[in-house]
C-alpha positions as CSV (number, residue, x, y, z in Angstrom):
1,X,45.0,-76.6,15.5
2,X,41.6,-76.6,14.0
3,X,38.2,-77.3,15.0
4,X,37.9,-80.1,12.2
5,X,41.5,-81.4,12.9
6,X,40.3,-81.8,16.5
7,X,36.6,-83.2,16.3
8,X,38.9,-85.9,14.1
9,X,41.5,-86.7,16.4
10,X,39.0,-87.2,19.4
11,X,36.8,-89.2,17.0
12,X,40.0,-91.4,16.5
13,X,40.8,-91.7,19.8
14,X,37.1,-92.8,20.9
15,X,37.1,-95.5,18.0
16,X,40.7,-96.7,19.1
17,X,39.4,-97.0,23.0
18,X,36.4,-98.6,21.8
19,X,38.2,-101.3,19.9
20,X,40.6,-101.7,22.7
21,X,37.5,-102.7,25.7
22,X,36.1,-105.1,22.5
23,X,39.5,-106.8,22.0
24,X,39.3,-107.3,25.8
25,X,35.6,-108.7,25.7
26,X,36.8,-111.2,22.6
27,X,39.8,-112.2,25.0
28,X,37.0,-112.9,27.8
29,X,34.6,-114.9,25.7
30,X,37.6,-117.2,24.1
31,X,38.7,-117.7,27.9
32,X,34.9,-118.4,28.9
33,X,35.2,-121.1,26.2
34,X,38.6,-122.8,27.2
35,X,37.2,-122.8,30.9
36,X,34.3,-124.4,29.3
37,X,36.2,-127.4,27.6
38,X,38.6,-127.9,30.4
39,X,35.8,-127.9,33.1
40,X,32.5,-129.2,31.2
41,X,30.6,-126.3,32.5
42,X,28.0,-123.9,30.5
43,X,30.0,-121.3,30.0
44,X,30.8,-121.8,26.7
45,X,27.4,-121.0,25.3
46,X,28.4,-117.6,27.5
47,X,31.6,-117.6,25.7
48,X,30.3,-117.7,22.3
49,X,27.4,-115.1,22.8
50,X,30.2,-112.7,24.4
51,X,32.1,-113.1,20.9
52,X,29.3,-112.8,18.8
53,X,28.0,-109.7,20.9
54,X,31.9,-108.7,20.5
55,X,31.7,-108.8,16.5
56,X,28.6,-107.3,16.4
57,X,29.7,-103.9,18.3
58,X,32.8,-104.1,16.4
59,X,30.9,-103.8,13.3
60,X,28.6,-100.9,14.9
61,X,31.7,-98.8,16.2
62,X,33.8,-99.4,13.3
63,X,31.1,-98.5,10.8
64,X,30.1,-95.5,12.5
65,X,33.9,-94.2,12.7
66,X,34.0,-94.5,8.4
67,X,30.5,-93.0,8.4
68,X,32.0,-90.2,10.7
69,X,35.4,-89.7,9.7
70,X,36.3,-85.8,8.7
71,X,33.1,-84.6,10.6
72,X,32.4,-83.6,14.3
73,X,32.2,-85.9,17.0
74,X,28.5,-86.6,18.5
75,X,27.8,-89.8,17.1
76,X,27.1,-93.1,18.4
77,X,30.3,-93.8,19.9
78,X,30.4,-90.9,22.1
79,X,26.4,-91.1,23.1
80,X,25.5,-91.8,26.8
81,X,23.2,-94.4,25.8
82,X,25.3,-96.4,23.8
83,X,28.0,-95.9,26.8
84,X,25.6,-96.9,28.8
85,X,24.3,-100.0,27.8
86,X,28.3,-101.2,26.7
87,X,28.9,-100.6,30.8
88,X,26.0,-102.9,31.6
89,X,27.0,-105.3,28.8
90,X,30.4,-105.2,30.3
91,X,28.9,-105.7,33.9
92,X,27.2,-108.9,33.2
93,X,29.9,-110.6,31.0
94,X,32.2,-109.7,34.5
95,X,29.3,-111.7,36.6
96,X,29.5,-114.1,34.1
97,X,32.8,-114.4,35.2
98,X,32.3,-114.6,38.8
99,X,30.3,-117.2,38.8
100,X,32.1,-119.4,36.2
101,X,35.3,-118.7,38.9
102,X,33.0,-119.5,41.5
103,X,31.9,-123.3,39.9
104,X,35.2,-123.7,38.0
105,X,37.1,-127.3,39.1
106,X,40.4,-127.4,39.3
């Protein structure tokens, strides 16, 4: 295999997982949302900032893969800061949910 068919594949791959964990995010805002209605609670402002945070990365990751495509991986998907920052993102949507759990009335 070549070094170009490789640095493709693994660019594919890292778009792929990071449309998956943004798929799961969009699922976690729409269910912060039906909490929301059923309960009366805040979280649906929560909700829709966690979907429109959702779209937003979406468009970054997805742009930078058709910017990318062909070429070696190092980009914005695969930087530490970007990973970083998704983690912490990711991290405070999941407190979100704690505390939405927490106050949620059955």
């Amino acid at each position: 295999m070549t070094g170009a068919v490789e640095s493709g594949a693994q660019l594919e791959r890292t778009a792929l997982a990071w449309n998956r964990s943004l798929l799961a995010l969009a699922v976690n805002g729409a269910l912060l949302i039906r909490a929301a209605s059923m309960s009366g609670t805040w979280a649906a402002v929560v909700g829709v900032a966690v979907l429109a945070a959702t779209g937003v990365l979406w468009l970054v990751t997805s742009g930078t893969y058709r910017k990318l495509r062909g070429q070696r991986p190092g980009s914005l998907l695969a930087s530490p800061s970007f990973a970083l920052g998704f983690t912490a993102f990711v991290a405070l949507v999941g407190m979100v949910d704690i505390v939405v759990i927490a106050t949620y009335r059955y």
